[in-house]
TORKE-100965 format. One record per residue (C-alpha): x negated, y negated, z negated; residue number from 1; residue in three letters. Coordinates in steps of 0.001 Angstrom, whole numbers, plus 500000, padded with zeros to 6 digits. Layout:
N
SITE x y z i aa
SITE X Y Z NUM ALA
...
REM end
This chain:
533
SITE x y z i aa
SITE 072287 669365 847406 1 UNK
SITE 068679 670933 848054 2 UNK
SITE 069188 669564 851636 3 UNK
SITE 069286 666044 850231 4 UNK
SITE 066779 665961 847604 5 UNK
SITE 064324 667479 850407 6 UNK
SITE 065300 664307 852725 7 UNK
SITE 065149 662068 850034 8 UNK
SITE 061754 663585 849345 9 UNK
SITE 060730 663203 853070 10 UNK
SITE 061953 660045 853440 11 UNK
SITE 059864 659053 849886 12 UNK
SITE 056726 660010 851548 13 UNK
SITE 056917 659064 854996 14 UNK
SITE 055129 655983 856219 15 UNK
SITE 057749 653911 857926 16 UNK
SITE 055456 651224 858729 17 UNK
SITE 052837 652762 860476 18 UNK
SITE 053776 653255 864126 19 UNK
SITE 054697 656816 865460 20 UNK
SITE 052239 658612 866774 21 UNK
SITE 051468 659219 869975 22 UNK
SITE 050833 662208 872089 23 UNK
SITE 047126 663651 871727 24 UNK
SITE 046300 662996 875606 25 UNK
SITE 047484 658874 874675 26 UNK
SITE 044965 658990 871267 27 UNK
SITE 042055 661218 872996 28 UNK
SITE 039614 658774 875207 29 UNK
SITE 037315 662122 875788 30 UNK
SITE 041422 662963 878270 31 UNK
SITE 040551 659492 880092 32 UNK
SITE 037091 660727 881401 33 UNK
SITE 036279 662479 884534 34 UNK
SITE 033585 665043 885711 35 UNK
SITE 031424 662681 887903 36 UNK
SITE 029385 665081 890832 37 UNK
SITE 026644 663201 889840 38 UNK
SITE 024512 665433 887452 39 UNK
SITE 022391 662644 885949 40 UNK
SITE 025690 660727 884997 41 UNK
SITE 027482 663467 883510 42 UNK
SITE 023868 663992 880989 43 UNK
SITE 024252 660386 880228 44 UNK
SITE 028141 660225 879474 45 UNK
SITE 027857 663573 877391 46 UNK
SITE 025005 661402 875080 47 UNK
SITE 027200 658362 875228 48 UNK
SITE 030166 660997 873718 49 UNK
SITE 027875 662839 870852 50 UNK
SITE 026442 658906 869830 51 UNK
SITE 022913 660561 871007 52 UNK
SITE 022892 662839 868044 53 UNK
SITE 019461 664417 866912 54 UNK
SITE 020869 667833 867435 55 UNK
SITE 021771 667374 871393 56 UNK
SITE 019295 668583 873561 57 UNK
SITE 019860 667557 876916 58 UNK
SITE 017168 668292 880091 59 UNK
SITE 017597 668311 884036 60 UNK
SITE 016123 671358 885907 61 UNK
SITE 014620 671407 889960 62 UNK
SITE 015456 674225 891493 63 UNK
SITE 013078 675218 894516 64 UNK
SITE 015497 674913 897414 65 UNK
SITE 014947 673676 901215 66 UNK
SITE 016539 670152 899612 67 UNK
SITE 015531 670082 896460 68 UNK
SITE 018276 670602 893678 69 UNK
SITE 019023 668956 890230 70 UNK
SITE 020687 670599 887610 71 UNK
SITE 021349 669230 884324 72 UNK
SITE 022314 670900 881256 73 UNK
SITE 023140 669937 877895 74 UNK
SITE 023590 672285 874019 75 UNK
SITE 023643 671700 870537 76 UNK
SITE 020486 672828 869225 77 UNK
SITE 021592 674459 866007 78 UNK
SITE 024078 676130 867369 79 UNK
SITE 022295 677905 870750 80 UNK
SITE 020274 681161 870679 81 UNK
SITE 016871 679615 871924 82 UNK
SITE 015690 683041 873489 83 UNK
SITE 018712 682875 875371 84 UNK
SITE 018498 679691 876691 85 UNK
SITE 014874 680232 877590 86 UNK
SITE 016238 683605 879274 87 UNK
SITE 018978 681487 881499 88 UNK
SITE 016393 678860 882769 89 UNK
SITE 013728 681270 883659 90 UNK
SITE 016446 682985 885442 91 UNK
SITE 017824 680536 887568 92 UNK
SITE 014175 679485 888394 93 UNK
SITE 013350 682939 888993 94 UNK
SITE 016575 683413 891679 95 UNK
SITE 015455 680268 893675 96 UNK
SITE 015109 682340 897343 97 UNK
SITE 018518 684013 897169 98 UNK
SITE 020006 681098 896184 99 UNK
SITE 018922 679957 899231 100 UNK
SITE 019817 683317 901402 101 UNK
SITE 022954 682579 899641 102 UNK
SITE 023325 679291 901005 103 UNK
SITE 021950 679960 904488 104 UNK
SITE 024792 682308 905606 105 UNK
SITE 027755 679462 904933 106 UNK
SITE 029984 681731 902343 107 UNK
SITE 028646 681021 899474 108 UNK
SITE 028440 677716 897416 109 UNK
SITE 025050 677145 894477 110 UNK
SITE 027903 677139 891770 111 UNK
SITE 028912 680156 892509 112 UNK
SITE 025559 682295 893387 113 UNK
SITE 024968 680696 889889 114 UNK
SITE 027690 681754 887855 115 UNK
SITE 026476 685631 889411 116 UNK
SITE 022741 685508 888215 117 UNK
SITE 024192 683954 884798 118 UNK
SITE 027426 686340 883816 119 UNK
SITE 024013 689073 883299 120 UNK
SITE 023287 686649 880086 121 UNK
SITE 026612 686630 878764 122 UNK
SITE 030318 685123 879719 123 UNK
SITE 030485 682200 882348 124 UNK
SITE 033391 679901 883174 125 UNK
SITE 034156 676867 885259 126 UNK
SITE 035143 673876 883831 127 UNK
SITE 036450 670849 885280 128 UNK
SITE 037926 668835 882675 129 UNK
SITE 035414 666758 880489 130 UNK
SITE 037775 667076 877197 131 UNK
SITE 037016 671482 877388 132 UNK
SITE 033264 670793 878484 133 UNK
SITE 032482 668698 874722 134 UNK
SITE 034614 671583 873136 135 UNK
SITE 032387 674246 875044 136 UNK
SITE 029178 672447 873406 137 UNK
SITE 031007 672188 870226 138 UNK
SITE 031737 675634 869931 139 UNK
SITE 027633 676903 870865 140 UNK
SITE 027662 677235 874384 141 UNK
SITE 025399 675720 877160 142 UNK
SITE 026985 673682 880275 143 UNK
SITE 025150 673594 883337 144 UNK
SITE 025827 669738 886007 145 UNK
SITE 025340 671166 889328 146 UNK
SITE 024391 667898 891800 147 UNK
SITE 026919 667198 894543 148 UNK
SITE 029535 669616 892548 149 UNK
SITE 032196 667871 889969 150 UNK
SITE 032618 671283 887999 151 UNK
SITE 030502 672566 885189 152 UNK
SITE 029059 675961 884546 153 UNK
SITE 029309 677049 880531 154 UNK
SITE 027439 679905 879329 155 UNK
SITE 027867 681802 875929 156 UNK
SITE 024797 681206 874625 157 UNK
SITE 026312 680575 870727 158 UNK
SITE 023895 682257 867843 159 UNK
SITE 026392 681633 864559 160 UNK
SITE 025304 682812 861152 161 UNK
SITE 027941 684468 860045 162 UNK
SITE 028522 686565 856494 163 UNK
SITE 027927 690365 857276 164 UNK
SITE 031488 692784 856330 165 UNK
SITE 031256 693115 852628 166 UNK
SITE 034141 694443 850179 167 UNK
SITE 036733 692172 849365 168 UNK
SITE 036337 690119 846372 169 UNK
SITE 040137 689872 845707 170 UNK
SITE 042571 693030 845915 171 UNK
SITE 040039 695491 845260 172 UNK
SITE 041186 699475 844669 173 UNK
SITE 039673 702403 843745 174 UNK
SITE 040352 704622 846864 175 UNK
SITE 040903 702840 849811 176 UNK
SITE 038199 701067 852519 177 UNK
SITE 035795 698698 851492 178 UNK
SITE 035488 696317 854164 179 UNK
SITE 036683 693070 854172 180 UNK
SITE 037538 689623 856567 181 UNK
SITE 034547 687491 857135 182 UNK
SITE 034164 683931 858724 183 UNK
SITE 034122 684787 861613 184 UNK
SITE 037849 685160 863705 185 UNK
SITE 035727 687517 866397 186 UNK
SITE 035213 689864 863279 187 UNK
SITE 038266 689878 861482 188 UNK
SITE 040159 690923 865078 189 UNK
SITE 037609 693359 865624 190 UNK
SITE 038431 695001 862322 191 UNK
SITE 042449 694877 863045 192 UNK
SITE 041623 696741 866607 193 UNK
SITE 039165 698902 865222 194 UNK
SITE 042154 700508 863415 195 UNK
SITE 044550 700015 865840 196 UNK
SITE 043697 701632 869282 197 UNK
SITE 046892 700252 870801 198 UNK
SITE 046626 698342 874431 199 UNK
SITE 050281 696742 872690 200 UNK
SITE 048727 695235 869958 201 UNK
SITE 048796 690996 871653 202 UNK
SITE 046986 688649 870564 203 UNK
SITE 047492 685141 871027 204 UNK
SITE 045161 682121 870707 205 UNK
SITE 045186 678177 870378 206 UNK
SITE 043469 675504 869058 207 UNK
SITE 045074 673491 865825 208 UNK
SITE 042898 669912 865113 209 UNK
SITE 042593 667078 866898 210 UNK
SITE 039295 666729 865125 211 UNK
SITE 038248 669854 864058 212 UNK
SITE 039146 671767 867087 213 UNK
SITE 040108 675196 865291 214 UNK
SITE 040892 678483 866560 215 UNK
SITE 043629 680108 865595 216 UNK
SITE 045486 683460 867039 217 UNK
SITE 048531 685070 866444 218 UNK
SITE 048768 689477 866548 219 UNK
SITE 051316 691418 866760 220 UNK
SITE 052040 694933 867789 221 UNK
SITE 054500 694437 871047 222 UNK
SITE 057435 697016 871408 223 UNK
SITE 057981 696792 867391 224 UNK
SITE 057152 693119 866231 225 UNK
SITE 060872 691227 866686 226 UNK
SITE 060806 688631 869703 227 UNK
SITE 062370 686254 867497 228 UNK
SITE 060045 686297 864714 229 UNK
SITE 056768 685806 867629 230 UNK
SITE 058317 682822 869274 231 UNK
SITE 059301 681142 865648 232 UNK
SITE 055585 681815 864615 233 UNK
SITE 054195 680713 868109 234 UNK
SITE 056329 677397 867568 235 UNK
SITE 055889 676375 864246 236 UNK
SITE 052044 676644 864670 237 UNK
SITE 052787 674718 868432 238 UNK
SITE 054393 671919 866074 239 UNK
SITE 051162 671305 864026 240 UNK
SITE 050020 667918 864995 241 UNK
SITE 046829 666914 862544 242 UNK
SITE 043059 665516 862420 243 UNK
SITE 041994 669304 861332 244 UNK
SITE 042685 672522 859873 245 UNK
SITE 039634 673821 857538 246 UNK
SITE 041383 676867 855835 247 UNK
SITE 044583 679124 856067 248 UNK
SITE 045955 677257 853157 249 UNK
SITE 046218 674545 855562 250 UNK
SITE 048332 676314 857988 251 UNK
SITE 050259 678312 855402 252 UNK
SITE 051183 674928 854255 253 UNK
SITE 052832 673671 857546 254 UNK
SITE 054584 676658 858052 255 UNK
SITE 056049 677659 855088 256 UNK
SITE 060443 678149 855023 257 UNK
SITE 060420 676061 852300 258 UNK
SITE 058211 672988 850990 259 UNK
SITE 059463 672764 847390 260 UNK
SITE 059657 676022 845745 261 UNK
SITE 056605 677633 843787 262 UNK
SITE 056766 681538 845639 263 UNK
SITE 054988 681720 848068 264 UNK
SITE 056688 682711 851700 265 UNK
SITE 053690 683404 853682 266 UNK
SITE 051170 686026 852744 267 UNK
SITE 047628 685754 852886 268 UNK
SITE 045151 689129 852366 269 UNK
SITE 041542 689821 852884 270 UNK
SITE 041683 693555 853749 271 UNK
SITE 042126 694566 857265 272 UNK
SITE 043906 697878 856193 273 UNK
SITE 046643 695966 854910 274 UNK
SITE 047276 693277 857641 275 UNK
SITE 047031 696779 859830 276 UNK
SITE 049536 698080 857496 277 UNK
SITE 051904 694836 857991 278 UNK
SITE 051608 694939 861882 279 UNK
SITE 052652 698422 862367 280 UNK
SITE 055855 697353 860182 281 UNK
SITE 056717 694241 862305 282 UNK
SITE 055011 691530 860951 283 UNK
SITE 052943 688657 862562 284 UNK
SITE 049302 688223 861673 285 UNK
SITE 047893 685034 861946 286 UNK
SITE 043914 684626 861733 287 UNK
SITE 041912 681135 861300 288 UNK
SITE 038661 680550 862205 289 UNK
SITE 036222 679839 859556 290 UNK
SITE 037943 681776 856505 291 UNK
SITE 038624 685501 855312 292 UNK
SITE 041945 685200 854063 293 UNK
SITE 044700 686405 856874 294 UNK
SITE 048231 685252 856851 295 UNK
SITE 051101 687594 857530 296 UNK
SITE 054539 686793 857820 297 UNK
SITE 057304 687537 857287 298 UNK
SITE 056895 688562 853585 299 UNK
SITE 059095 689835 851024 300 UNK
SITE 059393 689229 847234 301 UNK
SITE 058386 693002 846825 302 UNK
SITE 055330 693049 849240 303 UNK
SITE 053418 690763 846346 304 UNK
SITE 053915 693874 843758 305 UNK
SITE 052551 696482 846283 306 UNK
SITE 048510 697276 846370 307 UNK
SITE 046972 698882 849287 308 UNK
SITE 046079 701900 846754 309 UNK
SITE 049846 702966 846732 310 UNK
SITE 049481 704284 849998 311 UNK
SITE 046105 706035 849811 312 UNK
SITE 047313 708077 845935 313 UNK
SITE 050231 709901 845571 314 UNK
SITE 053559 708762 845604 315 UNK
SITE 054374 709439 841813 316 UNK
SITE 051154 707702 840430 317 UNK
SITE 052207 704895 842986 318 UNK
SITE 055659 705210 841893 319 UNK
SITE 054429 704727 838136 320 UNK
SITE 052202 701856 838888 321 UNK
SITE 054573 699923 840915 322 UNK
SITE 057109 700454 837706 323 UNK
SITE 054186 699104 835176 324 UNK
SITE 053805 695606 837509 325 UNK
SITE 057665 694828 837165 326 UNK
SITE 056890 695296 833912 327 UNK
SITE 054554 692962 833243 328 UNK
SITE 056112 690446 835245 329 UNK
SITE 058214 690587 832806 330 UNK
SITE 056088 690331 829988 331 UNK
SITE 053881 687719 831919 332 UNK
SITE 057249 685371 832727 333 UNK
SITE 058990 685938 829318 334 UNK
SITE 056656 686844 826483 335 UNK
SITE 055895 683109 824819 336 UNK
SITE 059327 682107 825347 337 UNK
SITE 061159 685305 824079 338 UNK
SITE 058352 684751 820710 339 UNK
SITE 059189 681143 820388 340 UNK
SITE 063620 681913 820735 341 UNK
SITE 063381 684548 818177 342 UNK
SITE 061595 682969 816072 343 UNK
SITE 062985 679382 815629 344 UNK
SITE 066954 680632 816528 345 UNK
SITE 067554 684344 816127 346 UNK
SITE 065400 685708 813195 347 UNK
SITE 069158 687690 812347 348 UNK
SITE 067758 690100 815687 349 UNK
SITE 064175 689967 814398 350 UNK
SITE 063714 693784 811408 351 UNK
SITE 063395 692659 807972 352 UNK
SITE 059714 693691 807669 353 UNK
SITE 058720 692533 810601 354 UNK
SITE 060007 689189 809890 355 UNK
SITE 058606 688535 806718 356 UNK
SITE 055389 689354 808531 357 UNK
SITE 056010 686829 810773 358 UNK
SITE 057162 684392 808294 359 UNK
SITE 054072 685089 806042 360 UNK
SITE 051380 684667 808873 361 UNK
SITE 053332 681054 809734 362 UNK
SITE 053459 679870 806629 363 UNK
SITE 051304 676836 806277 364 UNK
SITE 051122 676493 810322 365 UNK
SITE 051808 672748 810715 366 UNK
SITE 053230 672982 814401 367 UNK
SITE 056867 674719 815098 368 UNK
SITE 056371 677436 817326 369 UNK
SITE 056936 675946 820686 370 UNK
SITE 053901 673725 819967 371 UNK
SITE 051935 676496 819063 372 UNK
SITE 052436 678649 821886 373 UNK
SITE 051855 675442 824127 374 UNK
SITE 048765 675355 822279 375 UNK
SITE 047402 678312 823115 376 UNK
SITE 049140 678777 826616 377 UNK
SITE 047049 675440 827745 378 UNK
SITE 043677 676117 825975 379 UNK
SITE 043663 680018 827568 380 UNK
SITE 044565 678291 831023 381 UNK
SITE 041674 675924 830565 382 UNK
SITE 039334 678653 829456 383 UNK
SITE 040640 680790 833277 384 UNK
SITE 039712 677587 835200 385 UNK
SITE 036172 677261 833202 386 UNK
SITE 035420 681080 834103 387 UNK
SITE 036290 680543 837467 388 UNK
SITE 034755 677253 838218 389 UNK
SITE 030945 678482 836011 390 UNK
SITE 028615 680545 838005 391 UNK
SITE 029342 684692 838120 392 UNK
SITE 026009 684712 835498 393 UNK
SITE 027466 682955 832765 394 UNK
SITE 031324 682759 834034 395 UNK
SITE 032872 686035 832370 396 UNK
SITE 030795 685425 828980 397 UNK
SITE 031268 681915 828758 398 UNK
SITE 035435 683189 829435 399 UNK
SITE 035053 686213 827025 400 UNK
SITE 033800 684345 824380 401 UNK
SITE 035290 681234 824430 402 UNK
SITE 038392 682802 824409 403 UNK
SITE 037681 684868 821385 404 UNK
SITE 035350 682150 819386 405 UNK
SITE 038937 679679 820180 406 UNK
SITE 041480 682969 818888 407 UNK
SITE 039773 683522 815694 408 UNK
SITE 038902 679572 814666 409 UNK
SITE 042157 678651 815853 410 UNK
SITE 043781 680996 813453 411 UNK
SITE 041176 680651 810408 412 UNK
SITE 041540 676770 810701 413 UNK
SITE 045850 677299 810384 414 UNK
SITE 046683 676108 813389 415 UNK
SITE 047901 678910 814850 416 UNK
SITE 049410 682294 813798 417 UNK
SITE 047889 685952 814533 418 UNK
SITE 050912 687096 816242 419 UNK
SITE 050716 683806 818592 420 UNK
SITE 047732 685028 819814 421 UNK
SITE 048292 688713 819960 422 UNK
SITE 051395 687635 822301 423 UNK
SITE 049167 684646 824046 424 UNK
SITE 046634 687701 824974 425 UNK
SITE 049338 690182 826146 426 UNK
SITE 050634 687528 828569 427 UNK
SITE 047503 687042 829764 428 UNK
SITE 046659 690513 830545 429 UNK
SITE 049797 691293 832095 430 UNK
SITE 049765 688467 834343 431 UNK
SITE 046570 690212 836189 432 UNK
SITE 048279 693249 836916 433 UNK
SITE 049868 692067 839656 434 UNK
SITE 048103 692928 842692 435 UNK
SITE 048806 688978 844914 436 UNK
SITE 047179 685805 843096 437 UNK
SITE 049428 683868 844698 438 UNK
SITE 052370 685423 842975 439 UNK
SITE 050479 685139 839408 440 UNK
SITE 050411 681214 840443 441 UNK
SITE 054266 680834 839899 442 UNK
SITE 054526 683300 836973 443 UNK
SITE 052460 680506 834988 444 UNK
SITE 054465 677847 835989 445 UNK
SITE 057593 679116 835456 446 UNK
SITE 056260 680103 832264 447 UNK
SITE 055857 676595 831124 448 UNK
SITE 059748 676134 832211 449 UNK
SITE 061067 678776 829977 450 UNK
SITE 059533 678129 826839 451 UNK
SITE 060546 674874 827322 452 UNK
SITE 064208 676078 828001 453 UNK
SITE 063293 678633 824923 454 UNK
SITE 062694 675721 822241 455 UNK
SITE 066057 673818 823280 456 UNK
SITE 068481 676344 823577 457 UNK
SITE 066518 680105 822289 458 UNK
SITE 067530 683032 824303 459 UNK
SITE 070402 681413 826120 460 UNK
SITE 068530 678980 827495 461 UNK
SITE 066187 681956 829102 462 UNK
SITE 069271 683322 830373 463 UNK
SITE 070004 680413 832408 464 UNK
SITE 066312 679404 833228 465 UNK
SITE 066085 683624 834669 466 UNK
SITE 070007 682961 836482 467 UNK
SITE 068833 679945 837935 468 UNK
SITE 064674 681365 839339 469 UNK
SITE 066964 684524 840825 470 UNK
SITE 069576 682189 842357 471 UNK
SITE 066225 680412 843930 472 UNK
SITE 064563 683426 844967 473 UNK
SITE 067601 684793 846644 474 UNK
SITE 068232 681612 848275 475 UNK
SITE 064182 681376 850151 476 UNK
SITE 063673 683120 853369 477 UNK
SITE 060453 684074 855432 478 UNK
SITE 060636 682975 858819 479 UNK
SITE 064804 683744 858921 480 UNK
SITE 064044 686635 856491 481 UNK
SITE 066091 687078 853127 482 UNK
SITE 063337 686612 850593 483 UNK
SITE 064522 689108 848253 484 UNK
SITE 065339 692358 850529 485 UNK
SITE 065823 694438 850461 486 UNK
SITE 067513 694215 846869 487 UNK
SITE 069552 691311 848075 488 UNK
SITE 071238 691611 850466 489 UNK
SITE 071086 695398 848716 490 UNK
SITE 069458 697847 852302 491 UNK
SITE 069640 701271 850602 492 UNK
SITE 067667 702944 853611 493 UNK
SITE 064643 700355 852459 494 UNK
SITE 064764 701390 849118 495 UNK
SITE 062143 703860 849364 496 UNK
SITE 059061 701896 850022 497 UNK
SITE 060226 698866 846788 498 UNK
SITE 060183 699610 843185 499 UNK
SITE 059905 703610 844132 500 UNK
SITE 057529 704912 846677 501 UNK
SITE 058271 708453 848449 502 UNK
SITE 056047 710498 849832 503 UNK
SITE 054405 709958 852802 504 UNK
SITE 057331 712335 855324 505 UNK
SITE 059878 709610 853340 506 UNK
SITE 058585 706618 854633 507 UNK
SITE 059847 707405 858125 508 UNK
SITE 061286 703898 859141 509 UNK
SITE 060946 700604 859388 510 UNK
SITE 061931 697719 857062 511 UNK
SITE 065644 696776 858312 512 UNK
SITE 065111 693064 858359 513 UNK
SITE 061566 692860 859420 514 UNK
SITE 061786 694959 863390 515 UNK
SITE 064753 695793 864544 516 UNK
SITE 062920 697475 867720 517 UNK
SITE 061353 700545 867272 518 UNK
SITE 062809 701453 863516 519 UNK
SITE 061459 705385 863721 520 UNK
SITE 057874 705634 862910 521 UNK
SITE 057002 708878 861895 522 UNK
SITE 059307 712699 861790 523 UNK
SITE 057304 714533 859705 524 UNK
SITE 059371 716873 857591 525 UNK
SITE 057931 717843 853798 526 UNK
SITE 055564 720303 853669 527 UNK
SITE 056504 724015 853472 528 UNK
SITE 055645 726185 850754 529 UNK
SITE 053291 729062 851771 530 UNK
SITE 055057 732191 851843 531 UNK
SITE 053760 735237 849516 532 UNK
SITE 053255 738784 850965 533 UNK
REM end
């Protein structure tokens, strides 16, 4: 049945009258052009390519040889440390007579004398396909047209501003690092190996964007990562054909298990201690250029309740925490809609006292209580987008006391009840407990759902609406992973690192669904007791 309504739904948004498209070489005209030995030529088709932009700097230089010759190079202003540049000319200027010695003795060619003077500024390569040369000027560098040679020298010569390693703004602790992903994908995988001193951790890289041209890698720890779960990561991200890819979101999108379902199946992080954490377990990381967040797959329903602190306190506090977040899942998923079944259908289950309390503060509220919770449910998740969207300065007032100015008119006006707020606020609260935004995102929909379910049937219909979000969840997997393990299917090795958390000598082996290669990862025994003489 799911099957179907996803094909209808495919079938609803595809465009069956545009023609298919057709392979990226067919579409790309930069695939169609050739590197011409002619250094003057090549300058002119790379301005004919960039529309003669402002920011292209092109120049030819005259090297001081027995036949004079003509090199042509071409950067992106903005982009290219000037010093640099100014270094690599001078430079090949300065090298004119062993250039020439070079020459003389008949094994060497200019290109390559020229690639040894300039790997002292920084990394060289060859190029001889035009499509990689406008990528190579794209992404900083500075490409050198050699006369009478059809290959082009590029030099690293990129100065990006880049954000300097700062704490993480979401997912913060108390004990635990404080450095975070930046911008920058050179960073962020020089922060994984910085904590991973491992010649097996791999990393993988491609480019995702016909337009945007973006870099994206793949790491994993090799020997304990499962083969199966690389290649189905290296192919689904093979698969992604589109104009460009600004964000993670974009790829966590195209890669998800499942399309329609409100969990999310890939995670996403900005501490490098916890992708670290992931990889040593099994897991793929996958980094984008150009944003902080890190993906990590495959993920489980239980990694979104875990916080990087767990593992840095000790295991009862941990333990205790972990316990409290459940809870206020709970509370977060069910509080409205428990308020509005008990007190429109079962007031028999509500105490005496504390009904007539309830029944006193409603009385002369004009909505039933299903309106008033939607009331307040909508205005609070107006007032969270307002904080979020108004500068820091005047965000967390504006929030703060909006929310309370709104409580108290709301109830002195009678449109509302105190105890509609009181449970409004606790639902609120609760849902920030939980260490993943993304997780708190379907929380408040599903929210919605049941106190919808609440105000037609009471507490029977949130017994269905929770049969039917657990019959979901155990049906969703992560990259052939059962979402819900390891509850369900029920691992009982696994159970120490879910709801509980041993001690450190407990936590000796890998998740059972995640690497099956490699499952021992520690034999520590628990510490000894000192003896007493």
């Amino acid at each position: 049945m799911r099957k179907s309504w996803s094909k209808t739904l495919h079938q609803l948004f595809t465009r069956d009258k545009i023609p298919t498209v057709r392979s990226r070489e067919m579409e790309d005209p930069l695939s169609q052009t050739n590197i011409s030995s002619d250094s003057t030529l090549n300058i002119e088709q790379i301005k004919i390519t960039f529309g003669d932009s402002a920011d292209l700097k092109t120049g030819e230089l005259y090297l001081e040889l027995e036949a004079d010759c003509k090199i042509g190079f071409a950067y992106l202003e903005q982009m290219v440390h000037r010093t640099l540049f100014q270094d690599i000319m001078n430079g090949l200027t300065a090298k004119s007579a062993e250039f020439i010695e070079g020459i003389e003795t008949g094994f060497y060619e200019l290109p390559d004398l020229m690639k040894n003077v300039l790997q002292t500024f920084g990394e060289v390569i060859t190029i001889s396909d035009y499509k990689e040369v406008c990528y190579r000027i794209l992404s900083g560098e500075t490409v050198l047209f050699v006369e009478n040679y059809p290959q082009v020298l590029s030099v690293n010569t990129s100065s990006e501003e880049q954000r300097s390693v700062e704490e993480p703004m979401t997912q913060s602790v108390v004990r635990g690092p404080r450095d975070g992903f930046t911008e920058s994908i050179g960073t962020n995988i020089s922060l994984i190996r910085k904590r991973i001193k491992s010649p097996n951790l791999w990393l993988e890289s491609m480019t995702i964007g016909r337009v945007t041209q973006t870099t994206v890698s793949i790491m994993y720890i090799h020997g304990i990562a499962n083969d199966k779960i690389v290649n189905e990561v290296r192919q689904r991200l093979a698969r992604i054909d589109i104009d460009g890819i600004l964000e993670s979101g974009n790829i966590e999108e195209l890669i998800q298990d499942e399309t329609f379902t409100p969990f999310p199946t890939v995670y996403n992080t900005e501490r490098p201690d916890v992708i670290s954490a992931g990889l040593l377990e099994g897991r793929v990381a996958i980094l984008v250029d150009g944003t902080p967040f890190v993906l990590e797959a495959p993920v489980l329903f239980t990694q979104f309740f875990q916080s990087a602190e767990d593992y840095y306190q000790r295991a009862e506090f941990a333990t205790l925490i972990r316990i409290l977040r459940y809870m206020c899942f709970f509370i977060s998923l069910m509080a409205p809609s428990f308020y509005i079944a008990m007190t429109t259908f079962h007031q028999e289950l509500v105490p005496s006292s504390l009904l007539f309390n309830l029944a006193a503060q409603r009385e002369g509220i004009p909505f039933p209580a299903f309106v008033e919770a939607l009331l307040m449910e909508v205005t609070f998740e107006i007032l969270r987008e307002a904080g979020v969207r108004l500068p820091k300065t005047v965000g967390q007032a504006v929030s703060i006391v909006g929310a309370l100015v709104i409580g108290q008119g709301a109830v002195d006006a009678g449109l509302v009840s105190p105890a509609m707020v009181i449970v409004v606020a606790i639902t609120a609260i609760a849902n920030f407990v939980i260490p993943a935004f993304s997780m708190g995102i379907p929380i408040r929909i599903i929210r919605f759902i049941l106190m919808i379910f609440a105000a037609t049937f009471g507490l029977f219909g949130i017994t269905v609406g929770l049969i039917a979000m657990v019959q979901h969840l155990c049906s969703l997997r992560s990259f052939g992973v059962p979402y819900m393990s390891p509850m369900a299917p029920f691992v009982l090795a696994d159970q120490k690192d879910t709801i509980l958390r041993l001690p450190q000598w407990g936590l000796f082996s890998r998740p059972r669904f995640i690497s099956q290669r490699n499952i021992i990862r520690e034999n520590n025994a628990p510490t000894a007791k000192p003896s007493r003489k």
